[in-house]
C-alpha positions as CSV (number, residue, x, y, z in Angstrom):
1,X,-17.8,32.8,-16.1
2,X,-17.9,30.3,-13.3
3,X,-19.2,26.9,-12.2
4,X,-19.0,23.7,-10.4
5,X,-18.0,20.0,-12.0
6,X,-19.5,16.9,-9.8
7,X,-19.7,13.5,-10.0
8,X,-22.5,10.8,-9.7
9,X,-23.0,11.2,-6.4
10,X,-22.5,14.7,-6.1
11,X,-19.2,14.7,-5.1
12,X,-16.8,17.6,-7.1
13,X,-14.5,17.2,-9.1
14,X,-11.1,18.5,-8.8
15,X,-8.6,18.7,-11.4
16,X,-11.4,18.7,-14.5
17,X,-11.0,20.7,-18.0
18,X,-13.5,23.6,-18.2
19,X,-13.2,25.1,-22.1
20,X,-14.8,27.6,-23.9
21,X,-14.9,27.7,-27.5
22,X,-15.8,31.5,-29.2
23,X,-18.2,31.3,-31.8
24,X,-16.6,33.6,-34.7
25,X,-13.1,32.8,-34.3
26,X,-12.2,29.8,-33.0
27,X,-10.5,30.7,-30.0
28,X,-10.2,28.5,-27.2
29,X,-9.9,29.0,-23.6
30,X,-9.0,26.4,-20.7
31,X,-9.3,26.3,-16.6
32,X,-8.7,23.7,-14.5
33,X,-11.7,23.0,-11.8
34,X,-9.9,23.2,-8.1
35,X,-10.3,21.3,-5.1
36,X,-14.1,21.9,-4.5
37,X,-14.5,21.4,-8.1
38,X,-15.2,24.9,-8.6
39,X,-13.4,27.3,-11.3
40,X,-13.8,31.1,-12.3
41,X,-12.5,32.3,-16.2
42,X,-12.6,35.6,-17.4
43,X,-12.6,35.5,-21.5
44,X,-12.4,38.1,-24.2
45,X,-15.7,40.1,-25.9
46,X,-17.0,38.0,-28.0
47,X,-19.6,35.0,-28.2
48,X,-18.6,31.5,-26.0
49,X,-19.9,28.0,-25.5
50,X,-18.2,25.5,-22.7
51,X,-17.2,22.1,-22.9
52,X,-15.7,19.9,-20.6
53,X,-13.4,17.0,-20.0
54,X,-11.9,14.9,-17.4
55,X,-9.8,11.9,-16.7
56,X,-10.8,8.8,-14.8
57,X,-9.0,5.5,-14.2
58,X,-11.1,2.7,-14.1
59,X,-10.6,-1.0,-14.7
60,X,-7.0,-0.3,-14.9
61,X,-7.2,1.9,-17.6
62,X,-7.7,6.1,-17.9
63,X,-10.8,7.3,-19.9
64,X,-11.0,10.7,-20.5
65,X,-15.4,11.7,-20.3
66,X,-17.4,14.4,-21.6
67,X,-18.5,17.0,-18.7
68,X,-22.1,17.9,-19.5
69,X,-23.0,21.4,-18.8
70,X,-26.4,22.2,-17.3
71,X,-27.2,24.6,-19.8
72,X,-26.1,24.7,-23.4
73,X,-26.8,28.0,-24.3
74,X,-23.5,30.7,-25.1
75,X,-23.3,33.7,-23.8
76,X,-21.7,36.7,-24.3
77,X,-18.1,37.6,-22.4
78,X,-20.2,41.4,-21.1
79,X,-23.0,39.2,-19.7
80,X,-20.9,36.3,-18.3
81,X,-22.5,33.1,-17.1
82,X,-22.7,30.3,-14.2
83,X,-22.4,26.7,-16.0
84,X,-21.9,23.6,-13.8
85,X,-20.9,20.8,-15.3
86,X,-21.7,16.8,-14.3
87,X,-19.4,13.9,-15.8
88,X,-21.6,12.0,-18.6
89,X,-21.5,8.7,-19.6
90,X,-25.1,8.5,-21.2
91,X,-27.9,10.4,-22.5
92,X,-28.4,13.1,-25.7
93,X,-25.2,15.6,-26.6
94,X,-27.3,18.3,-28.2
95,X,-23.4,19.4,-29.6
96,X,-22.0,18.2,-32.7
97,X,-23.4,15.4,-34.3
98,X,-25.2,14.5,-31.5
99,X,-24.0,11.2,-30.7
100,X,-24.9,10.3,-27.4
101,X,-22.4,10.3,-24.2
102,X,-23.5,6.5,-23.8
103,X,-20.8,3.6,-25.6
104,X,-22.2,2.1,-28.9
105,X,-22.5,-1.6,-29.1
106,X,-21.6,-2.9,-32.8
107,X,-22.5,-6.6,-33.0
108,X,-22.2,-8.9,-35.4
109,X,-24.7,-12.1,-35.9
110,X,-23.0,-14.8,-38.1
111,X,-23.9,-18.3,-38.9
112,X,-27.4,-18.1,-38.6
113,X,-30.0,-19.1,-41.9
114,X,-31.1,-16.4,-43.8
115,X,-34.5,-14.9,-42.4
116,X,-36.2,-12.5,-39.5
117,X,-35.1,-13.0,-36.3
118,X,-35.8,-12.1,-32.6
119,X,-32.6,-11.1,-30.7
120,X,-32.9,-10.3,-26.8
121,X,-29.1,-8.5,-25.1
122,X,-29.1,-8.6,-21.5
123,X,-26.1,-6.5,-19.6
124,X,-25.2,-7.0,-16.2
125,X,-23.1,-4.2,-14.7
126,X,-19.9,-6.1,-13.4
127,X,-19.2,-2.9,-10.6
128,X,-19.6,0.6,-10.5
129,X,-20.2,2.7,-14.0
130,X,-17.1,5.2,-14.9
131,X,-18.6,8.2,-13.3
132,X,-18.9,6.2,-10.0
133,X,-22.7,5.6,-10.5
134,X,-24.3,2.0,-9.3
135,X,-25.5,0.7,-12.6
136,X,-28.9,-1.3,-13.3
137,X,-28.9,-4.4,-15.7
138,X,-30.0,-3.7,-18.9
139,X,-32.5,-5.8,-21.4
140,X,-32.6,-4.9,-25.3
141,X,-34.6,-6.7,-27.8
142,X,-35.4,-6.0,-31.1
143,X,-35.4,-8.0,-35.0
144,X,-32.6,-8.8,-37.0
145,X,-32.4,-9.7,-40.3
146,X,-30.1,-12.3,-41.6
147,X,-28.7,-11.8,-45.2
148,X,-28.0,-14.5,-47.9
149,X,-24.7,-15.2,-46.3
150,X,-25.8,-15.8,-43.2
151,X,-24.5,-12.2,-41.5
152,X,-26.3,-9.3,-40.2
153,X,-25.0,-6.1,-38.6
154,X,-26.8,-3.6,-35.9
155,X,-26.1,-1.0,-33.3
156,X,-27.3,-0.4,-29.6
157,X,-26.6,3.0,-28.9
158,X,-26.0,5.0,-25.6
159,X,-25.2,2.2,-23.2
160,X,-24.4,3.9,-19.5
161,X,-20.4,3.8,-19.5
162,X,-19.1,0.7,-17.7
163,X,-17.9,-2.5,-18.1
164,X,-20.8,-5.2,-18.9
165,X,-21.3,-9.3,-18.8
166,X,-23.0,-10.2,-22.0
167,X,-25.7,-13.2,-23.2
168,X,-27.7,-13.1,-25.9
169,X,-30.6,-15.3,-27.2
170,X,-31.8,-15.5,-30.6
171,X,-35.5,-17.0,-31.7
172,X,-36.4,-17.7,-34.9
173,X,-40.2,-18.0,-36.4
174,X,-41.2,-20.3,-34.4
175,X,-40.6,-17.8,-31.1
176,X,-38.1,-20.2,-29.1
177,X,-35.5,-18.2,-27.4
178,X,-32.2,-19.9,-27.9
179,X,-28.8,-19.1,-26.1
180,X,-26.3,-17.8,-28.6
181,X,-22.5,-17.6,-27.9
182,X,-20.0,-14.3,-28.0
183,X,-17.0,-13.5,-28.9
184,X,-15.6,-9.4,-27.2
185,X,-13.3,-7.5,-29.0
186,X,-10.6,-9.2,-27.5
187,X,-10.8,-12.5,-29.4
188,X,-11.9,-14.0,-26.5
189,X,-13.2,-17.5,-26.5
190,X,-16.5,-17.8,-27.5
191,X,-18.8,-18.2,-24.6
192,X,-22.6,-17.9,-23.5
193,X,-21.6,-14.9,-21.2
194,X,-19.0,-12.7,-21.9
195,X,-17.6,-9.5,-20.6
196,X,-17.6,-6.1,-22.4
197,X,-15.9,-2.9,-22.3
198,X,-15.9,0.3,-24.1
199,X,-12.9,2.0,-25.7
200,X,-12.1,6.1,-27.3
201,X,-10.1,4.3,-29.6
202,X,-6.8,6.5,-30.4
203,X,-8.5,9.7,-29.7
204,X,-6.9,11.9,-26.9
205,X,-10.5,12.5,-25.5
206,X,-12.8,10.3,-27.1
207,X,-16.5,12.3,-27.7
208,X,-17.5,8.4,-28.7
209,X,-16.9,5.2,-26.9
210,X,-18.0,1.7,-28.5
211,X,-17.7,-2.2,-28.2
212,X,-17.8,-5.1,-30.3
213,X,-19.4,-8.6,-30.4
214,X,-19.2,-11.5,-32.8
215,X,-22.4,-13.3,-32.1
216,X,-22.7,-17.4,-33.4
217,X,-25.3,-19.9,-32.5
218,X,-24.5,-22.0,-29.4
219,X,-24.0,-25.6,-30.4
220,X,-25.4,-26.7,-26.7
């Protein structure tokens, strides 16, 4: 088996995990991708698939990304195969549970009466995404329903990994957009624009990267 790992923009990637994984017996196999990103395995008879991993630092921290292989399919060891691999940070993983390489942002809306609402998210890329990408700002709207107790829960899935400013508006029935304030997972202050970042967690290489974000009414 052989292959290539790039970047964004093309570029390889050296030092990069290439596994396969046999299908019957749950044998593993690892390489290391070289200078040109390239790497070569020979593996037992038997049935494989390939996964891939590799560590970046960004914002001062190391994140540890999925490499996406171009084809998904095993193989067999007699046949052999050529899978290249490209760092992911969004879009469907047809492995698994199929959660999406992209972070997961949980918010929470608090404060707010009980009723339908109209919530609009607008990200702003603050730099370069973690696979060295140039990211685009990002608009999501959608309704949210407030409970009795004046809380409501939702998800945005498979944000491009990165590190985000925040603002939020909220409209009620009557259709007036109105600036809420957020709170990170930090504790930060709340503020109308705040900055977010995803995290693995405690998992040595997270398959799953999410954010949090306590959203109130602003009292401006």
């Amino acid at each position: 088996m052989t292959g290539q790992a790039l970047d964004a923009l093309g570029s390889p990637v050296q030092g990069a995990t290439v596994e396969v994984r046999s299908y019957a017996y749950g044998s593993t196999y690892k390489v290391r991708t070289d200078d040109t990103g390239h790497y070569a395995m020979k593996v037992p008879p038997g049935s494989w698939i390939v996964y891939g991993y590799h560590d970046v630092q960004y914002d001062g921290r190391t994140y540890c990304l999925s490499l996406k292989p171009d084809n998904f399919k095993g193989f067999s060891a007699e046949e052999g195969a050529i899978r290249n691999l490209a760092l992911a940070i969004q879009g469907p993983n047809v492995r698994d549970d199929g959660s999406p390489y992209g972070g997961k942002l949980d918010i929470t809306a608090r404060g707010y009466a009980p009723g339908q609402y109209t919530a609009t998210f607008v990200l702003e890329p603050q730099g370069p995404l973690m696979d060295g990408s140039t990211g685009q700002p990002l608009t999501f709207k959608g309704l949210v329903n407030i409970g009795q107790y004046g809380t409501s829960s939702f998800l945005i899935r498979d944000i491009p990994l990165g590190k985000y400013s925040v603002r939020v508006t909220i409209a009620g029935a009557d259709g007036i957009d109105r600036p809420a304030v957020v709170q990170n997972d930090n504790d930060s202050p709340y503020r109308r624009t705040n900055v977010i970042a995803f995290d693995g967690g405690f998992l040595t290489c997270a398959e799953e990267f999410w954010s949090n974000i306590d959203v109130l009414p602003s009292a401006e």
